[in-house]
N, CA and C atoms of all chains as a GROMACS GRO file, in nm:
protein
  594
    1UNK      N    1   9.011   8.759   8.073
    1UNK     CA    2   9.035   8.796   8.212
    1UNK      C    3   8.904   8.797   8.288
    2UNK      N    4   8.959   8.812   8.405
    2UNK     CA    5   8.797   8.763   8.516
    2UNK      C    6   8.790   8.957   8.605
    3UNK      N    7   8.715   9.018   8.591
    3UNK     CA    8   8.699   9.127   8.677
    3UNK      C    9   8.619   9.104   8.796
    4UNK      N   10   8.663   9.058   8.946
    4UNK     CA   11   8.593   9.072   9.040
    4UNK      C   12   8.559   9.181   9.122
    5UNK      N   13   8.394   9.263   9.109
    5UNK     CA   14   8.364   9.388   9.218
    5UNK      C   15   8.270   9.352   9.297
    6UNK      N   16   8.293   9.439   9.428
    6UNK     CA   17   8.198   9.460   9.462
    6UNK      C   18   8.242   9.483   9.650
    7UNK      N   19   8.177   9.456   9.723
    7UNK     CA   20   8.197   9.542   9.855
    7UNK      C   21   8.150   9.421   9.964
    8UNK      N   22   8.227   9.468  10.092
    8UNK     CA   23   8.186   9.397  10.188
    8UNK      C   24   8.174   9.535  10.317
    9UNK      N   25   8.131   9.479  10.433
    9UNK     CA   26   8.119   9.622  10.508
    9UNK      C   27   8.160   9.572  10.661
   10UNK      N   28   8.233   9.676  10.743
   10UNK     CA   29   8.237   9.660  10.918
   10UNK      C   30   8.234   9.766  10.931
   11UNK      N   31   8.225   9.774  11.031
   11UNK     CA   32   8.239   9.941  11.110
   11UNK      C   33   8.345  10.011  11.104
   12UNK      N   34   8.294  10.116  11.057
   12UNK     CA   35   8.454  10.234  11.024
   12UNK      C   36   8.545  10.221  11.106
   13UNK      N   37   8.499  10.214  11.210
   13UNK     CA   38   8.560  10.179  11.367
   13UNK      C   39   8.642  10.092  11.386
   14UNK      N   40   8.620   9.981  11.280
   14UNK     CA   41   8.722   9.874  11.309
   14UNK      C   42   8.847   9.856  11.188
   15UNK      N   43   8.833   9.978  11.066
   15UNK     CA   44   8.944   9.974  10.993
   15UNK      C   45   9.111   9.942  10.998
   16UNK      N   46   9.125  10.063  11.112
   16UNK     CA   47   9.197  10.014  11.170
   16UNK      C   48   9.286   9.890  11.186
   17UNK      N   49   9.184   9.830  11.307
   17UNK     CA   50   9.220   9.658  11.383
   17UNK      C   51   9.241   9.556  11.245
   18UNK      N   52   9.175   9.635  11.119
   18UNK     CA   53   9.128   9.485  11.040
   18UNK      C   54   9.259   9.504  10.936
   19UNK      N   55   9.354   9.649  10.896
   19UNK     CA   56   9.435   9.702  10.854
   19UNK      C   57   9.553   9.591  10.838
   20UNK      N   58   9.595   9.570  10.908
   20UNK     CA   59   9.656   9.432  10.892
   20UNK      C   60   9.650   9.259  10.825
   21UNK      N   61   9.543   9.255  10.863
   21UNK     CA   62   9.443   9.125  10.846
   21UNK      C   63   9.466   9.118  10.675
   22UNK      N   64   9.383   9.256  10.670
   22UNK     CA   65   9.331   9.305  10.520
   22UNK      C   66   9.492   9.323  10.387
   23UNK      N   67   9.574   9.387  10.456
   23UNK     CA   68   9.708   9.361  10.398
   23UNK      C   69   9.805   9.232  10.368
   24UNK      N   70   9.774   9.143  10.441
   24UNK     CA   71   9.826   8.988  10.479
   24UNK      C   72   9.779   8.938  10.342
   25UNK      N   73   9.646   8.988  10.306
   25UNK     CA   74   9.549   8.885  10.234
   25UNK      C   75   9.562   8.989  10.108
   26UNK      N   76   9.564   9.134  10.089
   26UNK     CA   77   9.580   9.204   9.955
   26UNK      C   78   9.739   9.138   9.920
   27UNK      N   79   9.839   9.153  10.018
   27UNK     CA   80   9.977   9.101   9.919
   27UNK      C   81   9.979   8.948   9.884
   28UNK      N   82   9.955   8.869   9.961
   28UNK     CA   83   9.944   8.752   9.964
   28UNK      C   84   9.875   8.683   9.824
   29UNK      N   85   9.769   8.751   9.781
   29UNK     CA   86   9.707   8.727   9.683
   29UNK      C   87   9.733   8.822   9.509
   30UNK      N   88   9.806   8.942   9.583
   30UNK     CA   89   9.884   8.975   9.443
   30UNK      C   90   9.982   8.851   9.424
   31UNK      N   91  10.049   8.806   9.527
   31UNK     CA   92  10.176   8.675   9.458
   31UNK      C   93  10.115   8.587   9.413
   32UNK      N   94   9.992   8.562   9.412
   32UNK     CA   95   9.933   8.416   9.331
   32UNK      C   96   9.940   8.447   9.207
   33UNK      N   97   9.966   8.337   9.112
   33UNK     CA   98   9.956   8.310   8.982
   33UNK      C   99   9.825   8.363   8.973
   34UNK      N  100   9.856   8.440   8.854
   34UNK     CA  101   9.748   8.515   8.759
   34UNK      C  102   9.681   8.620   8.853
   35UNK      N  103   9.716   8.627   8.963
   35UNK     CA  104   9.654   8.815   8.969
   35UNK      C  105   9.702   8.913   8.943
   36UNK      N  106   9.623   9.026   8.862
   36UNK     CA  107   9.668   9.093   8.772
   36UNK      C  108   9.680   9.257   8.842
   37UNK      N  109   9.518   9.227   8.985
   37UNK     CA  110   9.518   9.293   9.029
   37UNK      C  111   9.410   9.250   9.164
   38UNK      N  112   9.470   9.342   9.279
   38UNK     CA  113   9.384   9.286   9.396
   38UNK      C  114   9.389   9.421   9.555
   39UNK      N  115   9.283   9.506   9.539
   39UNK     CA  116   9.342   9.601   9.644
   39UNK      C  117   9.161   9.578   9.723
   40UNK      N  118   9.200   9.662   9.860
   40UNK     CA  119   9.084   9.687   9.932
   40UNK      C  120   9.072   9.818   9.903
   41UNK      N  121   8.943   9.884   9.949
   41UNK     CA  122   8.926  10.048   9.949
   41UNK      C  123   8.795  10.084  10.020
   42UNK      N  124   8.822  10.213  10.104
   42UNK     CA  125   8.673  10.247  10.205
   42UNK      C  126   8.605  10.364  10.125
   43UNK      N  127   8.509  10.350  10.082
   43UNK     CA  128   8.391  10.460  10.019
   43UNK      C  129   8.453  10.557  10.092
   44UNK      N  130   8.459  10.684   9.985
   44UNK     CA  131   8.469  10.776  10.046
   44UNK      C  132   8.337  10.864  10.147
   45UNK      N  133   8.243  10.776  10.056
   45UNK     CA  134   8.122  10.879  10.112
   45UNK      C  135   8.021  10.767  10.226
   46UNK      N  136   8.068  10.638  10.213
   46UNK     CA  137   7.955  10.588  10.299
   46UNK      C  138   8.127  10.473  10.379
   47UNK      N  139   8.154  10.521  10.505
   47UNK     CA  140   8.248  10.510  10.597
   47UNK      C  141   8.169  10.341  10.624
   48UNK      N  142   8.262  10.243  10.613
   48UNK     CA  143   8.243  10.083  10.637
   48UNK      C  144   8.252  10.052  10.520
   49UNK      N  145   8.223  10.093  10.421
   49UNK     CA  146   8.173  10.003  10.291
   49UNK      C  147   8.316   9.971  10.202
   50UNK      N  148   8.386   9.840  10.196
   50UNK     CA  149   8.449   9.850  10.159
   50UNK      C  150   8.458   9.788  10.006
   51UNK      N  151   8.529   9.848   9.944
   51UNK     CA  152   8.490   9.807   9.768
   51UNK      C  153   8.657   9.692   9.742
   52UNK      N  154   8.590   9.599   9.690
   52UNK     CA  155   8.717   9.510   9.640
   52UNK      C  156   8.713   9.479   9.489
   53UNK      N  157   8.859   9.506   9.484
   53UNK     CA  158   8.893   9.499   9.327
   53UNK      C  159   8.975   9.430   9.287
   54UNK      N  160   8.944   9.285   9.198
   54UNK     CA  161   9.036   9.186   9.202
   54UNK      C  162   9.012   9.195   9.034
   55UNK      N  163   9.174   9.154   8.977
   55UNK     CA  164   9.143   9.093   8.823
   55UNK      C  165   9.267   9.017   8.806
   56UNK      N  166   9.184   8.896   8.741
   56UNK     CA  167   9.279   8.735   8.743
   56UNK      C  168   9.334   8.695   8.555
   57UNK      N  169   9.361   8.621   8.575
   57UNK     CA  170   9.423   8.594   8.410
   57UNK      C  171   9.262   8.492   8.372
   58UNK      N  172   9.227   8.413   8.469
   58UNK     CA  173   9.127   8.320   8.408
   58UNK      C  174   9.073   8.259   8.546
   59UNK      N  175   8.979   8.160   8.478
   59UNK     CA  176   8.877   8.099   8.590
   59UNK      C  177   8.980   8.047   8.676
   60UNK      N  178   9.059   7.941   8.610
   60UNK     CA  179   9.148   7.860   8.691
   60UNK      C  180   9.233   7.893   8.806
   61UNK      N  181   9.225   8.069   8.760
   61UNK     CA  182   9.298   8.124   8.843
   61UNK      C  183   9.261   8.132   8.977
   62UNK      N  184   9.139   8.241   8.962
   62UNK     CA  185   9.041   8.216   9.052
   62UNK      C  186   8.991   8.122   9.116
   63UNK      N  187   8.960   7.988   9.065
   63UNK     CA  188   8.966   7.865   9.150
   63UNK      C  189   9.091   7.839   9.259
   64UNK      N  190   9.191   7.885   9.201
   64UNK     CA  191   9.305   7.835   9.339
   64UNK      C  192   9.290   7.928   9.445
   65UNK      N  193   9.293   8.054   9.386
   65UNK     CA  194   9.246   8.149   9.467
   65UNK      C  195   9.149   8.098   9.616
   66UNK      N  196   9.059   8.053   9.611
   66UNK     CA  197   8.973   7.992   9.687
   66UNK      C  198   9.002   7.907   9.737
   67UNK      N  199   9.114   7.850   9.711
   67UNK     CA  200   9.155   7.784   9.782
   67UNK      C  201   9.232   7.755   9.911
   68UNK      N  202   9.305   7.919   9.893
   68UNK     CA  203   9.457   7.917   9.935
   68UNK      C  204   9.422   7.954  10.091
   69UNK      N  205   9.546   7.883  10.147
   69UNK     CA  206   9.552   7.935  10.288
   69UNK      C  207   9.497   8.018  10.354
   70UNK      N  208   9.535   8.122  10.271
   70UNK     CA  209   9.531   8.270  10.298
   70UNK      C  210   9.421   8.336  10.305
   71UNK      N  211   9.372   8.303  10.179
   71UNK     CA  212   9.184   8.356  10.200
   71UNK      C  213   9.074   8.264  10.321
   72UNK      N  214   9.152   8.192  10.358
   72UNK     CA  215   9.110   8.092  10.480
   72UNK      C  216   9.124   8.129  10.597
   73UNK      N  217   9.236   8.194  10.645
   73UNK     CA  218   9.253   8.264  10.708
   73UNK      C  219   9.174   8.380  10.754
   74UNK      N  220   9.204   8.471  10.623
   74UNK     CA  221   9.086   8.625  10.607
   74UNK      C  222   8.990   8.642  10.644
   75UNK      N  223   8.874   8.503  10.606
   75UNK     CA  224   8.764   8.487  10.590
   75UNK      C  225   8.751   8.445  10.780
   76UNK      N  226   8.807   8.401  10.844
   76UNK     CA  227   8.857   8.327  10.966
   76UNK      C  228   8.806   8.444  11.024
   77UNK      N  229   8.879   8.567  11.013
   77UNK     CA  230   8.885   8.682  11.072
   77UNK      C  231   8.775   8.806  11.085
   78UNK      N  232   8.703   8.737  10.980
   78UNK     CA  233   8.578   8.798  10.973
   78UNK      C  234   8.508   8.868  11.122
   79UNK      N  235   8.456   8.743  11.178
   79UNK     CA  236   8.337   8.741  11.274
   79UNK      C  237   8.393   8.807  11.394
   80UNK      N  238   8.543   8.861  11.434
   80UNK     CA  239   8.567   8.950  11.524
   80UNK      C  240   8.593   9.041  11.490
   81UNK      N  241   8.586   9.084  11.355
   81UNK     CA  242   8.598   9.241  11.287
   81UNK      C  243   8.496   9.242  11.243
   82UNK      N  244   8.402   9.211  11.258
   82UNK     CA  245   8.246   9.242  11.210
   82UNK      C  246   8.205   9.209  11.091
   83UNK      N  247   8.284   9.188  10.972
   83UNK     CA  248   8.296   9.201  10.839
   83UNK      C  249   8.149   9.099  10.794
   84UNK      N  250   8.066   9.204  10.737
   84UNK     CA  251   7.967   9.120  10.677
   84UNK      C  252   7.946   9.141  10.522
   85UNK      N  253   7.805   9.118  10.503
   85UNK     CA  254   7.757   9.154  10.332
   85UNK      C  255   7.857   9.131  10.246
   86UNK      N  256   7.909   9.001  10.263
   86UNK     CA  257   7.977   9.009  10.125
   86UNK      C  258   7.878   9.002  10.012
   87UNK      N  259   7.899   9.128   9.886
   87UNK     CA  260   7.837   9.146   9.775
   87UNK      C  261   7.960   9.118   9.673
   88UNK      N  262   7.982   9.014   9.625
   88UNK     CA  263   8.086   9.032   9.469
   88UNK      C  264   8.079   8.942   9.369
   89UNK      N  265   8.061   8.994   9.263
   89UNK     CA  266   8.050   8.984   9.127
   89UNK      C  267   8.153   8.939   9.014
   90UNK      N  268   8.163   8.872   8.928
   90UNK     CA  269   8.278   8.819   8.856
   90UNK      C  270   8.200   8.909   8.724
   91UNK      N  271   8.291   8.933   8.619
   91UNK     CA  272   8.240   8.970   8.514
   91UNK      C  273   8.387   8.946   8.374
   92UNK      N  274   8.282   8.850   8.326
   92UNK     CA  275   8.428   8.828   8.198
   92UNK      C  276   8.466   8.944   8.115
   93UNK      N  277   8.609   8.942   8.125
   93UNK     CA  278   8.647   9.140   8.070
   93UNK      C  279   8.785   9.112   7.921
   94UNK      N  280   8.743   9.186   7.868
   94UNK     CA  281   8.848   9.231   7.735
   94UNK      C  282   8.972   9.251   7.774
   95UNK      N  283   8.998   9.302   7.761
   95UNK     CA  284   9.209   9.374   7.727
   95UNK      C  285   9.174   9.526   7.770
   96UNK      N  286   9.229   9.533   7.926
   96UNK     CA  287   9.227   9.692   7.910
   96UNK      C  288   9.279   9.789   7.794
   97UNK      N  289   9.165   9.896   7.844
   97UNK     CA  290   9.192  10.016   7.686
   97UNK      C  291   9.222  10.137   7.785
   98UNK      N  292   9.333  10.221   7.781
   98UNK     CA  293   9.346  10.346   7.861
   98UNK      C  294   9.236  10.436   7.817
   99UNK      N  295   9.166  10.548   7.916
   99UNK     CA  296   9.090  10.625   7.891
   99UNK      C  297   9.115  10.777   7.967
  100UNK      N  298   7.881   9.560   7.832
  100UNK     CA  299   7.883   9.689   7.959
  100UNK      C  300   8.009   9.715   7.939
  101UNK      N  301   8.058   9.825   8.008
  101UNK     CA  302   8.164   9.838   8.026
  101UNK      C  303   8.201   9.895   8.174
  102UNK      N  304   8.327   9.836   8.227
  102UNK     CA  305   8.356   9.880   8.286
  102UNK      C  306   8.491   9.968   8.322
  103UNK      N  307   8.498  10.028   8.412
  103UNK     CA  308   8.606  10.174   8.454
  103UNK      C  309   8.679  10.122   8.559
  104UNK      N  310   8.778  10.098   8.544
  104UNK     CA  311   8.829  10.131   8.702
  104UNK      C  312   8.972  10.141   8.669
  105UNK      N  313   9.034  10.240   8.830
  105UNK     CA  314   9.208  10.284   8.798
  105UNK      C  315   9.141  10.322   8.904
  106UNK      N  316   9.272  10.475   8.921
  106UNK     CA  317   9.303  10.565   9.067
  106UNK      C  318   9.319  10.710   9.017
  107UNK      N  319   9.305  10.733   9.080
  107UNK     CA  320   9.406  10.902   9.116
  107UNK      C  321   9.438  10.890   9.225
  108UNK      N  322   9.520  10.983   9.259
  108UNK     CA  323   9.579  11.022   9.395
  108UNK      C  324   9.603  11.189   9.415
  109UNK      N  325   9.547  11.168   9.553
  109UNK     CA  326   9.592  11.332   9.636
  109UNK      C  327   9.620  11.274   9.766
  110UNK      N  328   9.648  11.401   9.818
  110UNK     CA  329   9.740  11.367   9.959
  110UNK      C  330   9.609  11.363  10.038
  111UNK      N  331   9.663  11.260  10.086
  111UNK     CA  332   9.543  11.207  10.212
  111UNK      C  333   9.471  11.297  10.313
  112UNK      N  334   9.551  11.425  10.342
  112UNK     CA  335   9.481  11.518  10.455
  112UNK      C  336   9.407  11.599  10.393
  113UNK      N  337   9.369  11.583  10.191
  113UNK     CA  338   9.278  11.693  10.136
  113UNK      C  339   9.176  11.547  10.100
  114UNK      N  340   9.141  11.424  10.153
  114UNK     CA  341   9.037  11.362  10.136
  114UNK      C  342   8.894  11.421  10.202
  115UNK      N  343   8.868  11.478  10.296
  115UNK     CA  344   8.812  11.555  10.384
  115UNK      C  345   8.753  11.658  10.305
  116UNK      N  346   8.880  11.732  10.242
  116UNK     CA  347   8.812  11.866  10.176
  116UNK      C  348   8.765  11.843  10.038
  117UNK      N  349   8.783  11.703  10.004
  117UNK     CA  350   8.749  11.657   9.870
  117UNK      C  351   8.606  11.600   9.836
  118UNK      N  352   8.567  11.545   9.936
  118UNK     CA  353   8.422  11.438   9.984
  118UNK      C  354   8.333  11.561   9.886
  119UNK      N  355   8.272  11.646   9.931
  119UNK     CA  356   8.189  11.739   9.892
  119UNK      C  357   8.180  11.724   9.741
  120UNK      N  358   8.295  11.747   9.693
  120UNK     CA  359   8.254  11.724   9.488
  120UNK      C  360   8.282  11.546   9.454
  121UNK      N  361   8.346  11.538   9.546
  121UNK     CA  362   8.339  11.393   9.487
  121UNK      C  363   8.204  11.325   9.527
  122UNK      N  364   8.159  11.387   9.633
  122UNK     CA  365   8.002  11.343   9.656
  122UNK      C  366   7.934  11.401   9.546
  123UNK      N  367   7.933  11.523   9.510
  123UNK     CA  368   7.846  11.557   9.436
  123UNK      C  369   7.905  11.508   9.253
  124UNK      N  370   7.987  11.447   9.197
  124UNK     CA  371   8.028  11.400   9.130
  124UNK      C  372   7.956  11.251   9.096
  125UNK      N  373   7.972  11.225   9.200
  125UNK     CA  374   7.940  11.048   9.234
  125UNK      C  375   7.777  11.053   9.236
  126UNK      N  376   7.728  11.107   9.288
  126UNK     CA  377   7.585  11.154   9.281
  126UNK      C  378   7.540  11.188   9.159
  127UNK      N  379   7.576  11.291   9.104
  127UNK     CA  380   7.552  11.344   8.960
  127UNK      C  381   7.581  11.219   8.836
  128UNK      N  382   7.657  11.147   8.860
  128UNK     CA  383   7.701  11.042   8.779
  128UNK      C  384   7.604  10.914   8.725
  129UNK      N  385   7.577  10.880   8.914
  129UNK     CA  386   7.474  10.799   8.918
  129UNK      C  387   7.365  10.771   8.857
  130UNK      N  388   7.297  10.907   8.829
  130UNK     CA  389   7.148  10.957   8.798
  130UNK      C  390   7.180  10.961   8.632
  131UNK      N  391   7.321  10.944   8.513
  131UNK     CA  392   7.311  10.923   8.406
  131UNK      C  393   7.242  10.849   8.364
  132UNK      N  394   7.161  10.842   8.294
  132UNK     CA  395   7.164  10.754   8.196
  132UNK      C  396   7.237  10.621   8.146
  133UNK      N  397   7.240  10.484   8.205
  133UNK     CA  398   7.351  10.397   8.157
  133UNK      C  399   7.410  10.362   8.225
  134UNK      N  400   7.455  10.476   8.356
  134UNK     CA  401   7.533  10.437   8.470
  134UNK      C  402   7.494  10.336   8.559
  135UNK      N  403   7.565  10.243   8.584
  135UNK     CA  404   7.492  10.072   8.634
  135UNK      C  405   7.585  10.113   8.778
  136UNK      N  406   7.663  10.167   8.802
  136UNK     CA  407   7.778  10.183   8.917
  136UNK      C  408   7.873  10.289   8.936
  137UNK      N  409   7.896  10.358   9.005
  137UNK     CA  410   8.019  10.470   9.003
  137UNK      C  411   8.033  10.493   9.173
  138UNK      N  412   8.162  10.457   9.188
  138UNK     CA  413   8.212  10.514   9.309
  138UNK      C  414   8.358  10.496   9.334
  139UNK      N  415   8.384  10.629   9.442
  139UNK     CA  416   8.547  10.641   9.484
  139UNK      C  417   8.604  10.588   9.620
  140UNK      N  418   8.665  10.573   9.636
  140UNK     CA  419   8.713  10.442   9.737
  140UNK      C  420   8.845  10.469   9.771
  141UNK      N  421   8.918  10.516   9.922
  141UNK     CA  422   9.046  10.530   9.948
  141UNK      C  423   9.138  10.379   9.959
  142UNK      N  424   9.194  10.376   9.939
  142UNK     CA  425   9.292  10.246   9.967
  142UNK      C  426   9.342  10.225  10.085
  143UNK      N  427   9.286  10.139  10.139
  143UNK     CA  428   9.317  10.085  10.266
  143UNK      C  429   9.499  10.101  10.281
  144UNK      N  430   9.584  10.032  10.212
  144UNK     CA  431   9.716   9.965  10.227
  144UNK      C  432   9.782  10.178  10.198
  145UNK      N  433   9.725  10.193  10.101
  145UNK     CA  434   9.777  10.339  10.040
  145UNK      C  435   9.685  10.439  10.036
  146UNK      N  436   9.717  10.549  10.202
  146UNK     CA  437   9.606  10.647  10.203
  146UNK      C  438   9.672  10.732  10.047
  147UNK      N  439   9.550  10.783  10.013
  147UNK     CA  440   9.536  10.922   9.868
  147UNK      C  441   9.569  10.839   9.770
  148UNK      N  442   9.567  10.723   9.787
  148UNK     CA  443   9.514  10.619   9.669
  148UNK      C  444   9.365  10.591   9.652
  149UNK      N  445   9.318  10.661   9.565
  149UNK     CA  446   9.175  10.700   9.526
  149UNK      C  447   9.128  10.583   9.392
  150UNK      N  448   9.067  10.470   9.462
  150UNK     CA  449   9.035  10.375   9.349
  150UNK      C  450   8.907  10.381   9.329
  151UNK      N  451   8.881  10.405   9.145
  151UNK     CA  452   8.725  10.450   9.092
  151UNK      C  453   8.650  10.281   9.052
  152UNK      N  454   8.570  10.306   9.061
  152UNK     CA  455   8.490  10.177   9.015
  152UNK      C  456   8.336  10.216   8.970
  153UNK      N  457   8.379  10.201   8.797
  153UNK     CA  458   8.210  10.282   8.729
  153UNK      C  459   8.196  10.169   8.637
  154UNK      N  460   8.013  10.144   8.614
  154UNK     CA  461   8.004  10.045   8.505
  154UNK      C  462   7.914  10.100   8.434
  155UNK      N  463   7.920  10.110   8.308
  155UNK     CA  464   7.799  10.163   8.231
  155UNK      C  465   7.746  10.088   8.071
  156UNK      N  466   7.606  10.112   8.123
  156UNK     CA  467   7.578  10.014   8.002
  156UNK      C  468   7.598  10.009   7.873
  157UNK      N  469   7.661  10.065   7.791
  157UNK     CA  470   7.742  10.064   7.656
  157UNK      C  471   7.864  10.205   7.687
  158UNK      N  472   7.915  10.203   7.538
  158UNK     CA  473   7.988  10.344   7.495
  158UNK      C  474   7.923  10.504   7.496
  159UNK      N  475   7.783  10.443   7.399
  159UNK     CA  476   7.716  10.589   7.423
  159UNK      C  477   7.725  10.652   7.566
  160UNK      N  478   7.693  10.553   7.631
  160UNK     CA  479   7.650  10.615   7.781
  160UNK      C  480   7.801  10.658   7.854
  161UNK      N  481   7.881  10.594   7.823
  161UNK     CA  482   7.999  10.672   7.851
  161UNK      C  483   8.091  10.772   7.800
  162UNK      N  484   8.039  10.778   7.661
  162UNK     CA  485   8.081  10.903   7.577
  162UNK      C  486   8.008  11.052   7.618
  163UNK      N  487   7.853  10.973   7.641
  163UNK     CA  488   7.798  11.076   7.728
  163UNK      C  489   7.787  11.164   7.881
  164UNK      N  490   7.865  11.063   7.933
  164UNK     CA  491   7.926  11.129   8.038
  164UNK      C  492   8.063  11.194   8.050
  165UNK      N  493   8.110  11.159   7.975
  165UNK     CA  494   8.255  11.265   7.953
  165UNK      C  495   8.237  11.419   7.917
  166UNK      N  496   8.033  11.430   7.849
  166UNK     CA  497   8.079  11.565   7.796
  166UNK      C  498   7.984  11.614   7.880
  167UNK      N  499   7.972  11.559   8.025
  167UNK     CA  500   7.873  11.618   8.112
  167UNK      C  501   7.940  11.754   8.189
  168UNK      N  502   7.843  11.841   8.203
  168UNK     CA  503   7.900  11.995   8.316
  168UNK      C  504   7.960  11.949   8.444
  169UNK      N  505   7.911  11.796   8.475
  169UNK     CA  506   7.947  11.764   8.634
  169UNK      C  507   8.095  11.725   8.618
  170UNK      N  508   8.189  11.635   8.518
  170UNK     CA  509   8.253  11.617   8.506
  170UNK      C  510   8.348  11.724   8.489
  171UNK      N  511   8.314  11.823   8.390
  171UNK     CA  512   8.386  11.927   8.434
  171UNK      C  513   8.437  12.013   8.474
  172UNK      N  514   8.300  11.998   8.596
  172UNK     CA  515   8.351  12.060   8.742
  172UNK      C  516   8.428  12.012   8.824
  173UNK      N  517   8.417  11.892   8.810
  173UNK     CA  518   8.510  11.825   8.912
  173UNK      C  519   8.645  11.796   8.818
  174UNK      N  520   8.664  11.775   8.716
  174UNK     CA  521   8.783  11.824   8.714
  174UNK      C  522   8.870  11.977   8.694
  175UNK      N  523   8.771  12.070   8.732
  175UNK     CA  524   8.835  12.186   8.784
  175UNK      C  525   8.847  12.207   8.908
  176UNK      N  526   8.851  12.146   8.994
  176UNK     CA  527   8.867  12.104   9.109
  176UNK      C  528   9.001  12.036   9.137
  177UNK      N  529   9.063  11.996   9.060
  177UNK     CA  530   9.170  11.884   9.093
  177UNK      C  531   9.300  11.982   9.138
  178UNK      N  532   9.294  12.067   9.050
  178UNK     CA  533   9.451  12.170   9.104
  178UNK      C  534   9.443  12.188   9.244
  179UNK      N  535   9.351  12.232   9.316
  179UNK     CA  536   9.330  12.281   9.416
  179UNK      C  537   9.324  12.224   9.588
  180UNK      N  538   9.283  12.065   9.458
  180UNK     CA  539   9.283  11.927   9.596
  180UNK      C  540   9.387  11.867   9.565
  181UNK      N  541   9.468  11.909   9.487
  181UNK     CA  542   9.593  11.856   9.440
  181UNK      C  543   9.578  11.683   9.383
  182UNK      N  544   9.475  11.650   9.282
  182UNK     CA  545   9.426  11.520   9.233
  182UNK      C  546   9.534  11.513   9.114
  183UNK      N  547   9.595  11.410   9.102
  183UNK     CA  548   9.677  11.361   9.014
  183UNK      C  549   9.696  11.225   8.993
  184UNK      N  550   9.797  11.184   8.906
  184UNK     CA  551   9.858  11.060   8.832
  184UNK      C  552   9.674  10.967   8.800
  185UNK      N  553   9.628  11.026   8.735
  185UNK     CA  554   9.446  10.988   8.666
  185UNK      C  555   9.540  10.851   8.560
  186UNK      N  556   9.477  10.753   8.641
  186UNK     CA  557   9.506  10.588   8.562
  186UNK      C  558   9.352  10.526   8.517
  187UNK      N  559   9.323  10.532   8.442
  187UNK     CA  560   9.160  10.499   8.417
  187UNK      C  561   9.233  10.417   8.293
  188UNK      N  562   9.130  10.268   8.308
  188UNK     CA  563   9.135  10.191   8.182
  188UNK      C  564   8.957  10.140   8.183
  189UNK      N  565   8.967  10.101   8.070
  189UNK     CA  566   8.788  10.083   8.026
  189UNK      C  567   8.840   9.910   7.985
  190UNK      N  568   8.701   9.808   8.023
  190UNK     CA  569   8.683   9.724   8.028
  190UNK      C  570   8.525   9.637   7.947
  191UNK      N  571   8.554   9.552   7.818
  191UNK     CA  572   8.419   9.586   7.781
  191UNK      C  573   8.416   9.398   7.888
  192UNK      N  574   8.241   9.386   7.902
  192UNK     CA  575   8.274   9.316   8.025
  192UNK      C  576   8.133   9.255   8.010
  193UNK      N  577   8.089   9.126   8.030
  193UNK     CA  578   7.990   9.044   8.048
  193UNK      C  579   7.892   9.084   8.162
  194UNK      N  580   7.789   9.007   8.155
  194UNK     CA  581   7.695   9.000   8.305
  194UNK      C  582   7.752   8.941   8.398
  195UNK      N  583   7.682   9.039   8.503
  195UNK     CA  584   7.754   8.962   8.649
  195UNK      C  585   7.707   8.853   8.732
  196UNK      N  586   7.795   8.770   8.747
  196UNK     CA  587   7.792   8.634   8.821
  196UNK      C  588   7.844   8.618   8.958
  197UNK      N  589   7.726   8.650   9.016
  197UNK     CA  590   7.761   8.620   9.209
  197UNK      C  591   7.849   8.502   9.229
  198UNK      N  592   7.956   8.568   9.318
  198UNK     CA  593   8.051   8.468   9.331
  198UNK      C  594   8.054   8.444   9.446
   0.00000   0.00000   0.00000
């Protein structure tokens, strides 16, 4: 499996407006083949920072991923919701273990 | 490495009264030993959907934080902020590759 983290940031201010945008593109991308998992989330302690948590079955997966409409769109939407710093990371992961 | 991530959940109008230990949780965490990442994150799509995201550099270092005083302050804290349904799975997990 592929674990993608890490954060992008806008103004708290614009959570809100982007609330939608951001939902279009979290469901949209749970229905793709092989996501296992895919949500947004705002730091509790530093207001903008948003943490994304994606996990895919495999690379291939992730390649379509990048592809799709949808994240074309998202990414579209950026520059009037401010959305910058994208920071994210892939990391090849085991078989979840409950803890 | 390994990595952490799941949820808890509390009701969204005790996020406010929660920040304070979860700041000081998240803080205290940080400064382990091993700890490469730790933070809590509301869910955009689902307010008092509380998604964790911790990475630490082996087992020791996470065995060692389970039997920390900070941890079990903050989970004496949970009755009170009403923190529940704790979904944590562990991930053993490669180096990270900017994507």
């Amino acid at each position: 499996m592929i674990i993608i983290l890490g954060t992008v940031r806008l103004p708290h201010d614009n959570i809100a407006k982007a609330r939608a945008a951001m939902e279009a593109m979290v469901l949209t991308s749970r229905a793709e083949d092989g996501c296992i998992e895919y949500g947004y989330a705002e730091d509790v302690l530093e207001p903008g920072l948003v943490r994304v948590t994606e996990i895919w079955r495999d690379q291939a997966c992730l390649d379509a991923h990048f592809k799709t409409p949808h994240l074309a769109a998202w990414r579209a939407e950026w520059p009037q919701l401010a959305i910058s710093e994208r920071r994210l990371f892939a990391y090849e992961a085991g078989e979840p273990r409950p803890i």
